[in-house]
BAVO-216621 format. One record per residue (C-alpha): y, x, z; chain; residue number from 1. Coordinates in Angstrom, 3 decimals, always signed. Layout:
[[Y X Z] "A" NUM];
...
//
This chain:
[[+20.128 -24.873 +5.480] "A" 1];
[[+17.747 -27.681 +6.654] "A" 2];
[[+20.437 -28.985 +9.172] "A" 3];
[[+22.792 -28.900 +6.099] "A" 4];
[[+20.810 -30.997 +4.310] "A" 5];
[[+20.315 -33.313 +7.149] "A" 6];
[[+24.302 -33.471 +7.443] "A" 7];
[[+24.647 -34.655 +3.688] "A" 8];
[[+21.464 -37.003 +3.628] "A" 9];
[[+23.226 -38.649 +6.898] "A" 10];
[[+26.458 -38.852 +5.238] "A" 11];
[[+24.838 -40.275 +1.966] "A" 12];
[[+23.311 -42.643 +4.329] "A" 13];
[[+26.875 -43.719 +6.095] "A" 14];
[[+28.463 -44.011 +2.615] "A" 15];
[[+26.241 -46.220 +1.006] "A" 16];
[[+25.940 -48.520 +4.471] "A" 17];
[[+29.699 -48.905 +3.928] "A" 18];
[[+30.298 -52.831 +3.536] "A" 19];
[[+32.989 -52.187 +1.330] "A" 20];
[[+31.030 -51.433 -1.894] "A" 21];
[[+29.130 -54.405 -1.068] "A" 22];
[[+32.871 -56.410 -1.136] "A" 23];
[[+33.618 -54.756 -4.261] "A" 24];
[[+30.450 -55.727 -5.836] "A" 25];
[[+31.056 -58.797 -5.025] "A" 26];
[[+34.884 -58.907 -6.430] "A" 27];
[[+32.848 -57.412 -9.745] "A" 28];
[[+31.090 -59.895 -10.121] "A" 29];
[[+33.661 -62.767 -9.658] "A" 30];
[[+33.507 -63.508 -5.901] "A" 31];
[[+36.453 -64.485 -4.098] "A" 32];
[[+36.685 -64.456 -0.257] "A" 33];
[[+39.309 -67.709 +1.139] "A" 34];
[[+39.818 -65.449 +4.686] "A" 35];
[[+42.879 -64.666 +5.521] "A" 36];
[[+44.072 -61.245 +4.866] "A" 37];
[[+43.591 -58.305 +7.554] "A" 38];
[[+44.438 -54.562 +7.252] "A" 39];
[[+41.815 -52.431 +8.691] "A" 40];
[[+42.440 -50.166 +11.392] "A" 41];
[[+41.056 -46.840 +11.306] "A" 42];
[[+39.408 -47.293 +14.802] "A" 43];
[[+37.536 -50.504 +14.374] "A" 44];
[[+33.728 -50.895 +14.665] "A" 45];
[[+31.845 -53.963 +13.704] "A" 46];
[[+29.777 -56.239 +15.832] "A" 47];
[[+27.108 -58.622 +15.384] "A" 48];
[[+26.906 -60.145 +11.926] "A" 49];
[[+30.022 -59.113 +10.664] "A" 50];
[[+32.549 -59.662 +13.329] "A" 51];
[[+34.999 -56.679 +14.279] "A" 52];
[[+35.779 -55.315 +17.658] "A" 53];
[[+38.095 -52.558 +18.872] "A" 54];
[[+36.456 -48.790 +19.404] "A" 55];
[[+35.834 -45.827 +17.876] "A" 56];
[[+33.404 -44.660 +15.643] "A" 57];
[[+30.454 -43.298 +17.359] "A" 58];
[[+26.853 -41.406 +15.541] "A" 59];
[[+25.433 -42.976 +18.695] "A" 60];
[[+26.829 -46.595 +19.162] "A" 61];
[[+25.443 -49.751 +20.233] "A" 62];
[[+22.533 -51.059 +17.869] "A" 63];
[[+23.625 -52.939 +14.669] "A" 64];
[[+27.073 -51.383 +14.747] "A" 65];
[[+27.542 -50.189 +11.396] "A" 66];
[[+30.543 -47.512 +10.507] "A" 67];
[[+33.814 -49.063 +8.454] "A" 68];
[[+34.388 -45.331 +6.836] "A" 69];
[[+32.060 -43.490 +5.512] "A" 70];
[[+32.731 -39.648 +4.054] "A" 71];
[[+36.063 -39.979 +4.218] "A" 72];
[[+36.076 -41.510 +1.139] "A" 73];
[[+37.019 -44.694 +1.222] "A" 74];
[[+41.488 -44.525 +2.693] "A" 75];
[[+42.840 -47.094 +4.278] "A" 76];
[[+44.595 -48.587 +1.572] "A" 77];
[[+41.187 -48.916 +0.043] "A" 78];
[[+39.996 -50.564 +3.096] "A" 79];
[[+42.482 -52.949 +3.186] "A" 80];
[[+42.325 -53.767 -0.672] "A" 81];
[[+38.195 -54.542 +0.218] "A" 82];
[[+38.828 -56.567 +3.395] "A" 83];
[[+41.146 -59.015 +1.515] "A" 84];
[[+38.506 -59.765 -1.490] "A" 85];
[[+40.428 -62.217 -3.037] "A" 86];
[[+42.742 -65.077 -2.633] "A" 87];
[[+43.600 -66.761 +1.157] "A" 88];
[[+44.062 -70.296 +1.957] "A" 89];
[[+45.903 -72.545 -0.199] "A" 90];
[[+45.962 -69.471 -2.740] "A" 91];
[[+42.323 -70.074 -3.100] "A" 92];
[[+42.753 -74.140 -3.530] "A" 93];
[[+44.976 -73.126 -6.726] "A" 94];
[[+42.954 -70.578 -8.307] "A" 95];
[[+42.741 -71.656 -11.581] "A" 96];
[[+39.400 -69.373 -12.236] "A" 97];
[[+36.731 -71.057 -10.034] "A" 98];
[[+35.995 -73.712 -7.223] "A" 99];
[[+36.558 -73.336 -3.363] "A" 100];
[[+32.569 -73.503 -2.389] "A" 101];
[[+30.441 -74.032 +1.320] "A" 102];
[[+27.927 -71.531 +1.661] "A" 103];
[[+24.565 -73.397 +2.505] "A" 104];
[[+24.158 -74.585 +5.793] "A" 105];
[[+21.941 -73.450 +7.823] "A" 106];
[[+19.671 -76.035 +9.262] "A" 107];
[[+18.257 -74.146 +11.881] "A" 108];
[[+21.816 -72.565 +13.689] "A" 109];
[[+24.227 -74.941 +12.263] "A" 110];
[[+26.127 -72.379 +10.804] "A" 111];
[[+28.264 -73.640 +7.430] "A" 112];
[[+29.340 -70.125 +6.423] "A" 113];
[[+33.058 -69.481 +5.055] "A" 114];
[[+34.357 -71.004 +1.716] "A" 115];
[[+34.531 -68.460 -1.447] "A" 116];
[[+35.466 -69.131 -4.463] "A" 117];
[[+33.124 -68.526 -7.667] "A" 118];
[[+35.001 -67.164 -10.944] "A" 119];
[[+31.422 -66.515 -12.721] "A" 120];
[[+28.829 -69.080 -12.784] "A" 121];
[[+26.682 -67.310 -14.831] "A" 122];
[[+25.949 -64.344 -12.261] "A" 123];
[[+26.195 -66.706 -9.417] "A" 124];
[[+23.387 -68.741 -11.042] "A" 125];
[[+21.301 -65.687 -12.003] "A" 126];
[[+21.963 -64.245 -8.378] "A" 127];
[[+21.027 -67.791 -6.569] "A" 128];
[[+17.516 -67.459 -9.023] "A" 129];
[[+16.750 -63.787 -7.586] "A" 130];
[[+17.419 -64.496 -4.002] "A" 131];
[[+15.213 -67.800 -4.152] "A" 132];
[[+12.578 -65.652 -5.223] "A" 133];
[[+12.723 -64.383 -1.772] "A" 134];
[[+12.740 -67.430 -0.502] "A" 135];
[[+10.284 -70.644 +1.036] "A" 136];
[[+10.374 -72.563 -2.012] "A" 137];
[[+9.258 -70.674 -4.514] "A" 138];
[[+5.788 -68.893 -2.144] "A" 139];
[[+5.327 -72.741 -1.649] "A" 140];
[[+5.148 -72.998 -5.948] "A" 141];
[[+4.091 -69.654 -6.922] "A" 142];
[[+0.832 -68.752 -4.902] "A" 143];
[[-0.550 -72.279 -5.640] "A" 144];
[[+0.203 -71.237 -9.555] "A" 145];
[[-1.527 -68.850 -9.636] "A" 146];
[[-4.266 -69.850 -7.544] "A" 147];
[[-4.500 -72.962 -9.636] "A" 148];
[[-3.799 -71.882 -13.084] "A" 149];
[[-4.434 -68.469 -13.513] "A" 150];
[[-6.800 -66.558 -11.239] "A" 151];
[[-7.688 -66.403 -7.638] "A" 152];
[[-9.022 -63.185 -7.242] "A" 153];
[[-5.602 -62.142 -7.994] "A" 154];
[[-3.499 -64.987 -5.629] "A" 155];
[[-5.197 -63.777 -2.860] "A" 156];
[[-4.696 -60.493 -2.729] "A" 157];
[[-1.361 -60.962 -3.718] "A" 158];
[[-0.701 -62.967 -0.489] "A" 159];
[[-2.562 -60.003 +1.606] "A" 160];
[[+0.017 -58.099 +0.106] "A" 161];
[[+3.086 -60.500 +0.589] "A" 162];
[[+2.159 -61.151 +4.493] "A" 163];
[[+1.747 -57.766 +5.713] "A" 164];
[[+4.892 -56.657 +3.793] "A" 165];
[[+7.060 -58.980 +5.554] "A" 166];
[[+5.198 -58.503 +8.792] "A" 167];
[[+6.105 -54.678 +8.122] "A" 168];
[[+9.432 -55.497 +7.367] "A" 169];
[[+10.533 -57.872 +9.654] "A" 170];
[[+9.310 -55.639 +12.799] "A" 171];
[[+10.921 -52.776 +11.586] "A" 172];
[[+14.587 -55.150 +11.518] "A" 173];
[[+13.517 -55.546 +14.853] "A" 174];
[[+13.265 -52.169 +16.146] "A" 175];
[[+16.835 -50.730 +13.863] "A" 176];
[[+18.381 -53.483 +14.847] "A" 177];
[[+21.325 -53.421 +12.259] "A" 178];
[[+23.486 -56.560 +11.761] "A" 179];
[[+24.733 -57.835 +8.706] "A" 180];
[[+27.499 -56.409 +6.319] "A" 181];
[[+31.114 -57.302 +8.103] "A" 182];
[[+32.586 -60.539 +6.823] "A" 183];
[[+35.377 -59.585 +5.814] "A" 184];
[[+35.220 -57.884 +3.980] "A" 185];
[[+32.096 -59.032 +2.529] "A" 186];
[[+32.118 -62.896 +1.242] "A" 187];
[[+28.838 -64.558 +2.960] "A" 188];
[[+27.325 -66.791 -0.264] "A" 189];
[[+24.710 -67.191 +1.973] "A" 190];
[[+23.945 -67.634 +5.334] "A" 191];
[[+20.633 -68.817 +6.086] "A" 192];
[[+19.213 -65.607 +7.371] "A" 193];
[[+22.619 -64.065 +8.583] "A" 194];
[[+21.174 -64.894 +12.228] "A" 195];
[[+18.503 -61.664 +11.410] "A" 196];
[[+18.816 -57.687 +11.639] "A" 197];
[[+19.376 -56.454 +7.969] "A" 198];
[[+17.693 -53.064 +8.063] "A" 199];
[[+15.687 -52.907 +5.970] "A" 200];
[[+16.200 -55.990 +3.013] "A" 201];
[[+13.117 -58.076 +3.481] "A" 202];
[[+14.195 -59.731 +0.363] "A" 203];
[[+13.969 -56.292 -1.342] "A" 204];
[[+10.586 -55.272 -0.301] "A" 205];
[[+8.933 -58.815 -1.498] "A" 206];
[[+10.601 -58.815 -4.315] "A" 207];
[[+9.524 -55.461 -5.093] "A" 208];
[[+6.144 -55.575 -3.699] "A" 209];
[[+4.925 -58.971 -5.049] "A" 210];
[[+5.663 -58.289 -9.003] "A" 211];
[[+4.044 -54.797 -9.162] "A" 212];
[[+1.059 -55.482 -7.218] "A" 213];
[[+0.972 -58.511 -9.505] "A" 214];
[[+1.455 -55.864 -12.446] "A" 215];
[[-1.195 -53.305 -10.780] "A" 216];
[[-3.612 -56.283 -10.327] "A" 217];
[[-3.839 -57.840 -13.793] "A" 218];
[[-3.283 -54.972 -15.834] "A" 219];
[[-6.893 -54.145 -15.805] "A" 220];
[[-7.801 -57.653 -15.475] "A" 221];
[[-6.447 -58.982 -18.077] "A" 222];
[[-5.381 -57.883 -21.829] "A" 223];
[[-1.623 -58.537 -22.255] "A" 224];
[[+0.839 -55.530 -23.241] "A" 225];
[[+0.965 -52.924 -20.537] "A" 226];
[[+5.067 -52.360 -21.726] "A" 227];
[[+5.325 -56.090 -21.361] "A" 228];
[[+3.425 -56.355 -17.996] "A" 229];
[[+6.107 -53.496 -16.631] "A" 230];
[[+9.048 -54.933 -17.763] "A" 231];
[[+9.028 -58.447 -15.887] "A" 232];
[[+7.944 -56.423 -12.594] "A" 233];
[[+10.918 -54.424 -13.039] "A" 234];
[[+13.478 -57.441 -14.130] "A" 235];
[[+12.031 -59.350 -11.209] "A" 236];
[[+12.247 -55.876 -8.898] "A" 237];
[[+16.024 -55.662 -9.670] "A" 238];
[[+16.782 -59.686 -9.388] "A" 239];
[[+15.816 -59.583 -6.144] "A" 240];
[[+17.219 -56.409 -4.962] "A" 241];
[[+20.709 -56.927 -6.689] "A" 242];
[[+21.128 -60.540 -5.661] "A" 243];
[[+20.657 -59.480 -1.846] "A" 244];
[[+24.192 -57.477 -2.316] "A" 245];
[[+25.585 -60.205 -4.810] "A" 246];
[[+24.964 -62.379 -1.798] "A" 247];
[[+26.538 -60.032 +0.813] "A" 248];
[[+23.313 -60.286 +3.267] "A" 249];
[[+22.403 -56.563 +2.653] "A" 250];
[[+24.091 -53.150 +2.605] "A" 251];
[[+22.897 -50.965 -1.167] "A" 252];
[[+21.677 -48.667 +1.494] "A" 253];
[[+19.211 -51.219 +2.837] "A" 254];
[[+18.440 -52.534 -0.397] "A" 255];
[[+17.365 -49.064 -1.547] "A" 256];
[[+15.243 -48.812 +1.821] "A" 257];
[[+13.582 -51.889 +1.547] "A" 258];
[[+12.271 -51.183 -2.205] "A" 259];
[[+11.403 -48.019 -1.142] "A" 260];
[[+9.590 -49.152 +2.049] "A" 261];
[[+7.662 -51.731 -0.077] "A" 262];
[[+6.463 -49.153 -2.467] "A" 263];
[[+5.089 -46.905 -0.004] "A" 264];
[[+3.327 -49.660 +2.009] "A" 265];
[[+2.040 -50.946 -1.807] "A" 266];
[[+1.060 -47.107 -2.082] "A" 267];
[[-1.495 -46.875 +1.066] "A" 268];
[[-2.678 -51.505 +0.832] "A" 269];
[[-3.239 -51.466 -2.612] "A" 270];
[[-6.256 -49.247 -2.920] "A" 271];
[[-7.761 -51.654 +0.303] "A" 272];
[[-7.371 -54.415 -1.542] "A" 273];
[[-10.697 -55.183 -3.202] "A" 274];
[[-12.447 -54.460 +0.296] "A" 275];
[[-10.436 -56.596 +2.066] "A" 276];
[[-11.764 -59.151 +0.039] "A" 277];
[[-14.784 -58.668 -0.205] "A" 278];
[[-14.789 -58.385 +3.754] "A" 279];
[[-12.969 -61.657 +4.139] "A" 280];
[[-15.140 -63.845 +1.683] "A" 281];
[[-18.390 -62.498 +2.619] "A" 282];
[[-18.974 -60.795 +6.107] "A" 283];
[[-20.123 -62.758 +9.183] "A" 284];
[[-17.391 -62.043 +11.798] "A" 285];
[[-14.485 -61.930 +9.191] "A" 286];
[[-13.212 -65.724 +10.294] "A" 287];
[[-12.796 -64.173 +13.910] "A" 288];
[[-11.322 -60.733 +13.134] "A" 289];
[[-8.875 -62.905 +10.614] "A" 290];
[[-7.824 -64.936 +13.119] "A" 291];
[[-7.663 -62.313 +16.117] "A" 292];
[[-5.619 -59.913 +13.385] "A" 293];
[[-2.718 -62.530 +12.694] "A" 294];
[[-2.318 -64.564 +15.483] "A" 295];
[[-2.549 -61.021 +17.546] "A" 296];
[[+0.141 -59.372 +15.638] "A" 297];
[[+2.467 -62.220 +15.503] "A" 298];
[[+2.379 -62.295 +19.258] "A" 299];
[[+3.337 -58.850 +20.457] "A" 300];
[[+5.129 -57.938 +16.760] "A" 301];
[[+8.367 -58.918 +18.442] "A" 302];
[[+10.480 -58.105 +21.492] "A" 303];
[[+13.829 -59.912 +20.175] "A" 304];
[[+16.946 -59.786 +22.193] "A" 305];
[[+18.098 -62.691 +20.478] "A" 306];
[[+16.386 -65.489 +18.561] "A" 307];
[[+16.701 -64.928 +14.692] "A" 308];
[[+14.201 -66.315 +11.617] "A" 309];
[[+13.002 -63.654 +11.806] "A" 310];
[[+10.015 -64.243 +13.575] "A" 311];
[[+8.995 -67.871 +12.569] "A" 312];
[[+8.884 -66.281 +8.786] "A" 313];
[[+6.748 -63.830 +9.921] "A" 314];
[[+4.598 -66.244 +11.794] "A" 315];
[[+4.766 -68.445 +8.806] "A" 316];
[[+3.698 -65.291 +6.318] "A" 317];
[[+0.577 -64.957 +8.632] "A" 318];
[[-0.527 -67.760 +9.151] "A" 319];
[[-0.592 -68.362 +5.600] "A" 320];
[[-2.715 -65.582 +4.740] "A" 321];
[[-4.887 -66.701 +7.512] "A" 322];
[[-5.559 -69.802 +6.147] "A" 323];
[[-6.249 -68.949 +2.655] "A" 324];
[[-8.556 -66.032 +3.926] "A" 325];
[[-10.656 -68.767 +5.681] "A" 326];
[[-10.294 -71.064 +3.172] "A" 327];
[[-11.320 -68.439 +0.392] "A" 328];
[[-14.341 -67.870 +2.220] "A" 329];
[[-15.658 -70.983 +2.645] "A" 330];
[[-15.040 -71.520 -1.178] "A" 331];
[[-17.193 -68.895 -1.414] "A" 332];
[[-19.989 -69.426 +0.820] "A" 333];
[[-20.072 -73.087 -1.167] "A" 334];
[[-20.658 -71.556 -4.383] "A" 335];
[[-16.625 -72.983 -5.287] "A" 336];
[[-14.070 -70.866 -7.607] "A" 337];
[[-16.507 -67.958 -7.961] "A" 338];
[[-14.956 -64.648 -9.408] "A" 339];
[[-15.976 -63.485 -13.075] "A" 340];
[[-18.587 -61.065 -13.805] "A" 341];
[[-17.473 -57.677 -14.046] "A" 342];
[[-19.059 -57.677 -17.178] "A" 343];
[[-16.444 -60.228 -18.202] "A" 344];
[[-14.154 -58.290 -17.906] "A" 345];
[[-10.868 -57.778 -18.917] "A" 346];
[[-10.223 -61.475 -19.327] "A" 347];
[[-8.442 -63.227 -22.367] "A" 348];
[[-5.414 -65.007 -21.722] "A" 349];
[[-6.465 -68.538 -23.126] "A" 350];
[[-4.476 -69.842 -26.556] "A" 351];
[[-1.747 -72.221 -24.592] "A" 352];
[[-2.071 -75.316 -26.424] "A" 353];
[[-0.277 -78.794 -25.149] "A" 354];
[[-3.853 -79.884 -23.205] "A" 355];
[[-3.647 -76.632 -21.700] "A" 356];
[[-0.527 -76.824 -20.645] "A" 357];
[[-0.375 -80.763 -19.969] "A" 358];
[[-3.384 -79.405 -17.604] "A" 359];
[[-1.537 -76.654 -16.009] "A" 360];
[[+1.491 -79.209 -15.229] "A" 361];
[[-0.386 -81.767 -14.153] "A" 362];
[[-2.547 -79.695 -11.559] "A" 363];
[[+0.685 -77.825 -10.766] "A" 364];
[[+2.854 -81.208 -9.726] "A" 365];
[[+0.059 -82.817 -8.039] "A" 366];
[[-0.542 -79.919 -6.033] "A" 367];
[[+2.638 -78.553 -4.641] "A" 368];
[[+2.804 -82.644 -4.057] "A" 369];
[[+0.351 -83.138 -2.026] "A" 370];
[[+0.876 -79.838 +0.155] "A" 371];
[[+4.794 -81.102 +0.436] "A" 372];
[[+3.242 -84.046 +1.812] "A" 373];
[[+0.944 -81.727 +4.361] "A" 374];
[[+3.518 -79.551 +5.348] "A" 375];
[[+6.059 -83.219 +6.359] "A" 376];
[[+3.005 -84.580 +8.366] "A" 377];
[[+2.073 -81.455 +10.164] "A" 378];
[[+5.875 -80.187 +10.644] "A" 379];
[[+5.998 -84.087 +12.359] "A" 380];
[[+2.725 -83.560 +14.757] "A" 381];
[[+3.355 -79.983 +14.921] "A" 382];
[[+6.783 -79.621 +16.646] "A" 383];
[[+5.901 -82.437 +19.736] "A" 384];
[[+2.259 -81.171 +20.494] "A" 385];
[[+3.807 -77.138 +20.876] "A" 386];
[[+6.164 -78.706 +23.117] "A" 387];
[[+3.657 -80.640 +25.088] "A" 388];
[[+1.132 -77.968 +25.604] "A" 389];
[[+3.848 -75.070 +26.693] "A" 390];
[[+5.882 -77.491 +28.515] "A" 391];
[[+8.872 -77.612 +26.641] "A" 392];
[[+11.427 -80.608 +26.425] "A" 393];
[[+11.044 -81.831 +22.556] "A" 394];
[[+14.042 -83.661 +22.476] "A" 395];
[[+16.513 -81.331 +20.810] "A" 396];
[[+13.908 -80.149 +17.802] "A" 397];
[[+16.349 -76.748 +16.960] "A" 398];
[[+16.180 -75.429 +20.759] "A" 399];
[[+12.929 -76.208 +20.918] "A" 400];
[[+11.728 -74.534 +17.816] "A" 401];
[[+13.614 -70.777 +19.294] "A" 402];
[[+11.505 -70.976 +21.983] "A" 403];
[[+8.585 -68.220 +20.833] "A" 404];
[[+5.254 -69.876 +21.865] "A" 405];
[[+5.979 -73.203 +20.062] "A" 406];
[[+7.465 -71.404 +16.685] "A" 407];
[[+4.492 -69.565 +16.684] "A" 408];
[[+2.069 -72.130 +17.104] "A" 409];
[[+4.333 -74.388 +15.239] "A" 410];
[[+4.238 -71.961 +12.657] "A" 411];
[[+0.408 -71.687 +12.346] "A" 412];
[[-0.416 -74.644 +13.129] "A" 413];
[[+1.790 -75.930 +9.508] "A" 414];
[[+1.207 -73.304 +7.334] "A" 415];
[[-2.102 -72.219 +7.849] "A" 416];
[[-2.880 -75.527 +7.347] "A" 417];
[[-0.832 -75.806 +3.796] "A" 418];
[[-2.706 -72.857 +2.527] "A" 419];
[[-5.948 -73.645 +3.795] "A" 420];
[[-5.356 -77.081 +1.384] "A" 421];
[[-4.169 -75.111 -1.145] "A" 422];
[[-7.193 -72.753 -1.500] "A" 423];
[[-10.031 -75.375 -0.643] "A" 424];
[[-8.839 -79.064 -0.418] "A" 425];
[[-6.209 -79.636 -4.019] "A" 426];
[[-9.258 -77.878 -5.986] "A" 427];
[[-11.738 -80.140 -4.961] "A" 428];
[[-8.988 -83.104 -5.435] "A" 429];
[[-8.352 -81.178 -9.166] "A" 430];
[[-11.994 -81.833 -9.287] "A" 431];
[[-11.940 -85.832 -9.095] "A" 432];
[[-8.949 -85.933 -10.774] "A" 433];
[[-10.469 -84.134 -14.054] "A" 434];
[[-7.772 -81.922 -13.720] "A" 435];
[[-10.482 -78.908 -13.305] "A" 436];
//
């Protein structure tokens, strides 16, 4: 009986791997692949990222190859209707329904992606706004936010939360070592990370992690609508999660793991939360056990067999938590940002009238300004000093950065520096602005 079950959660597991419901997703929701068409064999594997190589299928393959049938399920026919996913060539050109696109580049690898074609803007625009929730830009605009504008005691937990999540994540990639969805017959809309292991969706478990221990933290905190409060976590849950498939970076099967790997790891850190900070703002050795913890673990975290993103954003998630933690507590051994009384609370939310919000803005565009300004200078000093102290030639900038001691210092040396100013530095500047 238990090997039964074993046999059918395994299965389950194979089926919903299967790249092809990720291509049909796709096709769904208006995505059109311009590669030219190809039948698929019954005896082809997949490779790295996506591209196909002759074999069998085999339970016990080579890590990150991923099975093209699943159950028996899916026939060949199927198959070859899914590997197509859409008009070819010139086809494409003269499809009346959409526009031939680039995927975005990829800075770091160089790696323009394949042209699709869009037939539904609206979804693609909705899909682009979950996945950039996942993504540099937004950490860079939402932390401050809330650190800024709403409440601290709250931002920095939250970015606890968000660094050890993706430190969680990203070493587990490392160790299943899955590649991407195969292209075709999945349609890359992006690329950026296609470079990284898959399993499980990173994107997934911060965007499933972040906006309930967001919910769980203010709920008590503050008085707003509990239904309400639920809702956006859930909206903002699925955004994420759905527009990691829409984008044909993750299998439904690792989407599925990756929420449900965040919400066990927001199960056991959320209950730690409150001591952590308290042990971070106020005891003696906490600046050295911070800085042993993160630099430590994003040293021997990863044993890559190839150089992916995936380690500089994990380097890049610690070090930020790093530097607000020492930041934090020297705002709090100055007596700066204290916390409400528990008396105090829950808190009101304040009546949002234009000062208040001209306010909010203000602090909000002058802030992310100035630590856009940070992050150029130090990503300019950064990059050349890593290079001279390990003794690596700093003349090509991309093959320098995949080398792991200067990402990693690189790494810490930018960010923990950006969130140190965040936490410490732009509130005091707030202060002789009058924008306190």
């Amino acid at each position: 009986m238990a090997s039964d079950a074993l046999h059918r959660f395994v299965c389950l597991c194979r089926y919903l791997q299967d790249p092809c419901h990720v291509a049909r997703f796709q096709q769904l929701c208006g995505v059109r692949g311009t590669f030219a068409k190809k039948t698929a064999e019954a005896g082809e594997t997949l490779g790295v990222n996506g591209a196909c190589a002759a074999g069998g299928d085999s339970a016990h393959g080579l890590p990150g190859q991923r099975l093209r049938k699943s159950l028996n399920v899916v026939e060949n026919v199927e198959l070859d209707e899914c590997s197509t996913n859409g008009p070819s060539g010139q086809d494409a050109e003269r499809d009346s329904k959409g526009t031939v696109k680039p995927l975005r580049r990829n800075s770091l690898t160089g790696d323009v992606g394949q042209e699709f074609i869009i037939e539904n803007r609206v979804l693609f625009y909705l899909f682009t706004v979950g996945t950039e929730l996942g993504n540099e830009m937004f950490f860079i605009v939402f932390f401050p936010f809330l650190m800024w504008n709403v409440d601290p005691y709250v931002s920095r937990q939250l970015i606890v939360v968000w660094a050890w999540v993706l430190f969680l994540g990203q070493s587990t990639k490392d160790v299943v070592r899955w590649t991407r969805p195969a292209s075709p017959p999945v349609v890359k809309v992006e690329v950026f990370y296609n470079t990284e292991y898959s399993m499980p969706s990173t994107h997934a478990m911060t965007g499933t992690a972040l906006p309930f221990c967001l919910f769980l933290l203010t709920c008590s905190r503050w008085q707003y609508p509990f239904m309400f409060g639920l809702s956006i976590a859930l909206f903002w849950s699925v955004l994420v999660c759905i527009s990691r498939i829409y984008m044909g970076m993750h299998s439904v099967l690792e989407v599925i793991t990756g929420f449900l790997y965040s919400v066990l790891i927001l199960a056991v850190l959320h209950p730690m939360l409150h001591d952590i900070d308290t042990f971070y703002l106020s005891h003696s050795y906490s600046p050295l056990v911070v800085l042993f913890v993160h630099v430590g673990f994003s040293l021997v975290a990863f044993s890559l067999d190839s150089w992916s993103t995936s380690r500089g954003d994990t380097a890049q998630a610690l070090a930020t938590a790093a530097g607000a933690a020492l930041a934090s507590r020297l705002n709090h051994q100055l007596g700066l940002q204290p916390d409400p009384p528990k008396e105090a609370l829950p808190l009101t939310l304040p009546l949002i009238d234009g000062a208040l919000l001209t306010r909010s803005i203000m602090r909000l565009l002058v802030g992310v300004a100035v630590l856009l300004a940070v992050r150029a200078a130090m990503k300019a000093v950064a990059i050349p000093l890593a290079c001279r102290i390990f003794g690596v030639p700093s003349d090509d900038v991309r093959k320098a950065r995949q080398h792991a001691h200067v990402e990693l210092a690189y790494r810490f040396m930018v960010y923990g520096t950006v969130a140190y100013c965040c936490v410490f530095l732009v509130p005091l500047l707030f202060g002789f602005l009058g924008l306190s």
